[in-house]
Backbone bond lengths (Angstrom), bond angles and torsions (degrees), N, CA, C in turn:
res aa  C-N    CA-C-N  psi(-1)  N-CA   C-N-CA  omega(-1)  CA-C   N-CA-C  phi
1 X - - - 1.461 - - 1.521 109.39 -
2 X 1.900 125.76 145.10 1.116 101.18 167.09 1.319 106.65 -87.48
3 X 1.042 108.72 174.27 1.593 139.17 174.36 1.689 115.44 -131.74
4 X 1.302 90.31 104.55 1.697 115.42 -171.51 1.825 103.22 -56.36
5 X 1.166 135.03 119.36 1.431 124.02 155.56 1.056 108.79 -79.96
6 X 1.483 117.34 151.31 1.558 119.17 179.33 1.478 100.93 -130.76
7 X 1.572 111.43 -31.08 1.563 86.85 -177.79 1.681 88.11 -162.00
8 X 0.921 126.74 155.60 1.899 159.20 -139.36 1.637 103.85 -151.70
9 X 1.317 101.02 125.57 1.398 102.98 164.33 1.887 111.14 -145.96
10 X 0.802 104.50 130.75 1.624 93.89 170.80 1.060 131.32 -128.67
11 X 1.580 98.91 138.34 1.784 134.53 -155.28 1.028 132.35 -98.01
12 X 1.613 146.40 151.26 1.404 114.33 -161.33 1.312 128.26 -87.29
13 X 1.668 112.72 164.64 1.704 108.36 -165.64 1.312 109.57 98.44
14 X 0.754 109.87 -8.20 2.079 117.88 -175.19 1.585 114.11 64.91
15 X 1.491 92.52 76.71 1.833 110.12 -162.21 1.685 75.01 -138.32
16 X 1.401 95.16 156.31 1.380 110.27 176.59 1.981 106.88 -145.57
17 X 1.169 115.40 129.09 1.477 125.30 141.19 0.878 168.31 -61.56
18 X 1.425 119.71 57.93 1.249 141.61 -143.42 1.587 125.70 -96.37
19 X 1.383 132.56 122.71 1.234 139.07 -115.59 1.915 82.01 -135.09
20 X 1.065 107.71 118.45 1.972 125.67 163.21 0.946 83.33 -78.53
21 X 1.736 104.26 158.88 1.346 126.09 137.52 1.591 134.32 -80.32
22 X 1.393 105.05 6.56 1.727 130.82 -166.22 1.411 97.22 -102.62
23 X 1.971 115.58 -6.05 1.397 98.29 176.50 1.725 95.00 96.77
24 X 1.038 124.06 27.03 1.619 106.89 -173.92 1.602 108.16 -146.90
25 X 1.381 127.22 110.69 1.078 143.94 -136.77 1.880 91.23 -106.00
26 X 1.137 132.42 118.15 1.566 138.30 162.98 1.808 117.78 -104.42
27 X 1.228 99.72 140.13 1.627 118.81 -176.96 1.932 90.57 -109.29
28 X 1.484 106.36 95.39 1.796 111.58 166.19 1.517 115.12 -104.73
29 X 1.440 105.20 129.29 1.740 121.65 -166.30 1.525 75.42 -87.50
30 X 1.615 109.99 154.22 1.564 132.88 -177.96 1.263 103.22 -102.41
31 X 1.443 108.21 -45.52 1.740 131.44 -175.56 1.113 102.34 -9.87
32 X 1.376 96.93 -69.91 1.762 105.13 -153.34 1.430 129.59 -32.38
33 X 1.853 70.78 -54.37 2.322 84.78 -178.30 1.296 112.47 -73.54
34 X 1.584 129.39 -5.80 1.314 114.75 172.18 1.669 115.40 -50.30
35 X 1.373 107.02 -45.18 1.289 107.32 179.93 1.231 117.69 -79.16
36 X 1.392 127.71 -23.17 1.354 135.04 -171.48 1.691 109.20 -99.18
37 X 1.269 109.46 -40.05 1.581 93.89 172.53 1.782 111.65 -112.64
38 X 1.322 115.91 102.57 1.831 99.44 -171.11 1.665 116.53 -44.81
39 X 1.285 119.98 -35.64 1.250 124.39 167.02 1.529 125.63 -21.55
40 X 1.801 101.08 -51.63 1.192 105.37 -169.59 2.076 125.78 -69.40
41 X 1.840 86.68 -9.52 1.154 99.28 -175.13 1.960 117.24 -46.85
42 X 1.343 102.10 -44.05 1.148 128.28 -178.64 1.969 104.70 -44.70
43 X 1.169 114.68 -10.69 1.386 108.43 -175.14 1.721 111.85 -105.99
44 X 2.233 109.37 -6.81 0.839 100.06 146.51 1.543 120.63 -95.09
45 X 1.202 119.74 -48.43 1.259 118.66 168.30 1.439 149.02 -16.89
46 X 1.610 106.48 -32.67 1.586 132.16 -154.28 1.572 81.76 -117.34
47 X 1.313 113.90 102.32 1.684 109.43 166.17 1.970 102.60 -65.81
48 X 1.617 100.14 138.71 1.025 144.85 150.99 1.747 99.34 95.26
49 X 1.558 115.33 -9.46 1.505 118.03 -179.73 1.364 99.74 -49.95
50 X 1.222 137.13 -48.40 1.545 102.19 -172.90 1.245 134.56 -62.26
51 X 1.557 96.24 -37.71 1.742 101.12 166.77 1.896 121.68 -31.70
52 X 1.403 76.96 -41.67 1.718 96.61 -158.32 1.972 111.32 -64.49
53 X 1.484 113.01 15.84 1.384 108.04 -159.89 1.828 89.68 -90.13
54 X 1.061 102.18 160.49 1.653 131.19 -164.59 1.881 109.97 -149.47
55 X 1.445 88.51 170.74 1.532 90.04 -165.19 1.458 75.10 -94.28
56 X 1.568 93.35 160.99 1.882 112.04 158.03 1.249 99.78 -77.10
57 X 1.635 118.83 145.27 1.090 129.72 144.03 1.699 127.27 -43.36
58 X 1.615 105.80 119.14 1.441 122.39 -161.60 1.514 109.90 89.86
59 X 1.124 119.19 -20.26 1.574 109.71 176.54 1.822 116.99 105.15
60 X 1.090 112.00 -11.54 1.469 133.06 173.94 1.388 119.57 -29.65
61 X 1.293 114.11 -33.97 1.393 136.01 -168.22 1.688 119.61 163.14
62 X 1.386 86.77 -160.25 2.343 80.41 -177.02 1.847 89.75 -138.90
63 X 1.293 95.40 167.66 1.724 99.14 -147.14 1.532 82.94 -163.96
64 X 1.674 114.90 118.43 1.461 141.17 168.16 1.630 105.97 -69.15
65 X 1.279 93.48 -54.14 1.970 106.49 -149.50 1.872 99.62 -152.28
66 X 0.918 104.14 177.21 1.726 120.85 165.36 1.456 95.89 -53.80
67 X 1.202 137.21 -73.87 1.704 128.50 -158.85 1.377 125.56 -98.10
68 X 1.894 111.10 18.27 1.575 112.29 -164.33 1.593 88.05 -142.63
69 X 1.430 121.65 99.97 1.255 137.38 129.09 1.002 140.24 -133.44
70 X 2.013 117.55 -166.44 1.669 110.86 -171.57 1.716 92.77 -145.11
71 X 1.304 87.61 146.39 1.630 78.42 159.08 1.537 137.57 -93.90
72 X 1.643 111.50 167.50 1.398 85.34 -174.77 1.725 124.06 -75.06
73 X 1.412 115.89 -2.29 0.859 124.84 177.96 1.567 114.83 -82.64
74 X 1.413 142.44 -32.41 1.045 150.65 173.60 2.287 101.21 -65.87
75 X 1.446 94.74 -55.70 1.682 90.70 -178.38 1.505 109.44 -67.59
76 X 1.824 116.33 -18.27 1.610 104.24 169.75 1.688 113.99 -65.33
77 X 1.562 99.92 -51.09 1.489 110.01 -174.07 1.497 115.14 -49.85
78 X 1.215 86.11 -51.41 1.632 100.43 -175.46 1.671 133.28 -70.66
79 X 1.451 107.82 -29.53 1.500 119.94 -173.63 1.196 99.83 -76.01
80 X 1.338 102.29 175.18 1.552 122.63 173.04 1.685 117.41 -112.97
81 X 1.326 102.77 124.50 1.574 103.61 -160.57 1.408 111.20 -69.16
82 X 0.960 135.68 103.36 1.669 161.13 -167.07 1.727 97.08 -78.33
83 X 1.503 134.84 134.85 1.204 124.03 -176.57 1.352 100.28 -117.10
84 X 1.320 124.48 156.87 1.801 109.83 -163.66 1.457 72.56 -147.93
85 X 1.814 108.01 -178.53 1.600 116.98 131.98 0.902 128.45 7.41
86 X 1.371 81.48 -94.06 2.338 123.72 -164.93 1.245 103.34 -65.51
87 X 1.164 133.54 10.85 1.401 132.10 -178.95 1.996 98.61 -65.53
88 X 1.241 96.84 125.24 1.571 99.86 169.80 1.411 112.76 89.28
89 X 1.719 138.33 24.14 0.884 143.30 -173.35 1.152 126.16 -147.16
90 X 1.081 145.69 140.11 1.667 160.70 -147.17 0.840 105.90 -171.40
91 X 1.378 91.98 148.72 1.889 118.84 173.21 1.987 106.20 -77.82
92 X 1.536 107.21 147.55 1.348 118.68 174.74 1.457 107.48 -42.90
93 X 1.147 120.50 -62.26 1.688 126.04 178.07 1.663 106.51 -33.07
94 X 1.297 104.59 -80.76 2.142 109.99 166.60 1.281 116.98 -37.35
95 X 1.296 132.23 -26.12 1.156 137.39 -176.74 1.901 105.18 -86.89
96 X 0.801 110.44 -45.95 1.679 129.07 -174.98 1.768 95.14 -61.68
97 X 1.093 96.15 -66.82 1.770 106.89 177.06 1.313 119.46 -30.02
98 X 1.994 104.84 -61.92 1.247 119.42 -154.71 1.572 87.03 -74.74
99 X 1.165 98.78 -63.41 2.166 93.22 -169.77 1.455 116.08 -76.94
100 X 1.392 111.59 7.25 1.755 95.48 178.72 0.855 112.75 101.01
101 X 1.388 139.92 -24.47 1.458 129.82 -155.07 1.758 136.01 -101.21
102 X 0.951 125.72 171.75 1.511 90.66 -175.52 2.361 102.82 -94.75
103 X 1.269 94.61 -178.28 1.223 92.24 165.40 1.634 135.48 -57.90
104 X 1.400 101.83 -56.76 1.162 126.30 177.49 1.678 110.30 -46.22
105 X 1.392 108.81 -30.44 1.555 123.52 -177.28 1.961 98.88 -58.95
106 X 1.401 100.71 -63.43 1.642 106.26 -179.76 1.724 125.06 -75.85
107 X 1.692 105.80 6.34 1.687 109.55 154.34 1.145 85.14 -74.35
108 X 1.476 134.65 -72.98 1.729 134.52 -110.25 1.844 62.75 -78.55
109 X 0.603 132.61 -93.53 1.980 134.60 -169.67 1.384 104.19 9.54
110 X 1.188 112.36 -82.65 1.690 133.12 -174.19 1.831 90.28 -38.17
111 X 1.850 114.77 -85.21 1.501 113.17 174.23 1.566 118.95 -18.91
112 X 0.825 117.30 -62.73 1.497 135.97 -169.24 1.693 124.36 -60.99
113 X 1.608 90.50 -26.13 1.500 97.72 177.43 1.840 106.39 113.23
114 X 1.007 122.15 -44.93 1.626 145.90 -131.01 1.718 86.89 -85.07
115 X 1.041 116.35 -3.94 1.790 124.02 -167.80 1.762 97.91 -148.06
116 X 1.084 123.92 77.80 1.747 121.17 175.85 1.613 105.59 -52.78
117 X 1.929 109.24 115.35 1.411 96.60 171.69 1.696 99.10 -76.71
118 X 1.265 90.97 161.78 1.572 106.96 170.31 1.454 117.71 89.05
119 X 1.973 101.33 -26.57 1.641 99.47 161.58 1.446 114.64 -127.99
120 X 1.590 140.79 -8.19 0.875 131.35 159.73 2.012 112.90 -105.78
121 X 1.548 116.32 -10.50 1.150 104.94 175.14 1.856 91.12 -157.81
122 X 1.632 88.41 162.25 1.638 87.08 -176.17 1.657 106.11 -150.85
123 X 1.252 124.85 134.38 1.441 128.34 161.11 0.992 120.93 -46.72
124 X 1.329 131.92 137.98 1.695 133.00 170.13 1.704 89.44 -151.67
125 X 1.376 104.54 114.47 1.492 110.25 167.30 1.381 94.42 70.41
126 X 1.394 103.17 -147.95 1.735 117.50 166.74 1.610 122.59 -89.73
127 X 1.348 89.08 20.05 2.079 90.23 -177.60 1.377 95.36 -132.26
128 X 1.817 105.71 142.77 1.298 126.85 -154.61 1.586 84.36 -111.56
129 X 1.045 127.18 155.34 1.312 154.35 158.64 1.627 131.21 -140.83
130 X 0.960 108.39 133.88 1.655 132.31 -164.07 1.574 107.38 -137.57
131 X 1.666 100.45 138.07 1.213 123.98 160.03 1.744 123.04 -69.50
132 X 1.511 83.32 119.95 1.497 93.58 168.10 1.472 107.96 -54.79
133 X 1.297 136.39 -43.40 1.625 115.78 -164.47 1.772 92.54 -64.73
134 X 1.594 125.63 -64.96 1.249 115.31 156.40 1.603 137.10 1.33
135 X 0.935 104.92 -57.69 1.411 119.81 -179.22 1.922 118.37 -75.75
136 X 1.492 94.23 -28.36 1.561 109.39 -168.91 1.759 96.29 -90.82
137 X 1.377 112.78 -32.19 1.463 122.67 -179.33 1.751 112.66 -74.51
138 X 1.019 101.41 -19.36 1.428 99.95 178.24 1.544 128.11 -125.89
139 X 1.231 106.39 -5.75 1.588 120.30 -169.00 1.987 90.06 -131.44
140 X 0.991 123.75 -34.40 1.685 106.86 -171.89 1.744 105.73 109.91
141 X 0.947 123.50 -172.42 1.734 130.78 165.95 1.424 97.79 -65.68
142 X 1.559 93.29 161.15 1.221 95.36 -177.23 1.936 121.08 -77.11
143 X 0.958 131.90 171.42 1.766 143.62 -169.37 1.625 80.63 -50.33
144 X 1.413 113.43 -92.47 1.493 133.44 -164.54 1.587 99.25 -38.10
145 X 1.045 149.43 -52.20 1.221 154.44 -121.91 1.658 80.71 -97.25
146 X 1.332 108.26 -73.98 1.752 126.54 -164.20 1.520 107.09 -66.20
147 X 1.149 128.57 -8.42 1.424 127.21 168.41 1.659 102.17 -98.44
148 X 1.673 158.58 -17.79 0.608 140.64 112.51 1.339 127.34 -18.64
149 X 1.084 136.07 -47.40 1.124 141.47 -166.67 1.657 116.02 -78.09
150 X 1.484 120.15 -21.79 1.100 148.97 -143.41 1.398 120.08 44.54
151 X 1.558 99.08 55.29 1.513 113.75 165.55 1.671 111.17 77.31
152 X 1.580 111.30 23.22 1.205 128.15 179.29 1.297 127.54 -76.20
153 X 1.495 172.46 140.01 1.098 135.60 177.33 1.841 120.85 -108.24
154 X 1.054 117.82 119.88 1.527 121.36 -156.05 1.630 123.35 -15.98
């Protein structure tokens, strides 16, 4: 499955914080590949390059420079699931993506009842956010997830 990054932060020790769009927060050790990829050396070597890591454009993975990235699938597999807050929450947009649907589908929700604001989704500013258990309770797994699966449900 992919797994959307949305946001990267890096922590000390050469650990990184890495942010799903499914709501699921990962703690990734760098260590490793020092020894395994020489490349990676360059992120101790190069004062302040580690700081400097960023998401890829589209979310694919996170990307230092031209020759130093990961995917998001390697930092899902690989990290360690870190529990925060925000654990279990996404924005309407990630939600639309993951299951297919359009936006407008999860207003008429909220209106309708079928989405409780205030306990399954909530306004902040102009961005809507919704619970994944929410989302799984009323819509099924997500599109991507269940077509891997051959339309199985986890």
């Amino acid at each position: 499955m992919f797994h959307k990054v949305k946001a990267v932060s890096a922590l000390p020790d050469y650990c990184l914080s890495v942010q799903f769009a499914e709501g699921v927060t990962k703690r990734y050790d760098i260590k490793p590949l020092f020894a395994k990829w020489p490349a990676f050396q360059a992120l101790k070597n190069t004062p302040g390059l580690f700081a400097d890591v960023q998401v890829d454009a589209g979310g694919y993975g996170i990307i230092w420079n031209d020759a130093l990235d990961l995917s998001c699938n390697e930092l899902y597999e690989n990290g360690e699931t870190v529990h925060t807050p925000f654990d279990g929450l996404m924005a309407f947009t990630d939600a639309t993506q993951l299951w297919g649907l359009n936006e407008s589908t999860l207003r008429k929700a909220i209106a309708y009842g079928k989405l409780v604001n205030g306990v399954d989704a909530c306004k902040y500013g102009k961005q809507w956010v919704v619970s994944v258990a929410a989302m799984q309770r009323e819509y099924g797994i997500p599109a991507t997830a269940a077509s891997e699966r051959g339309g199985k449900p986890a």
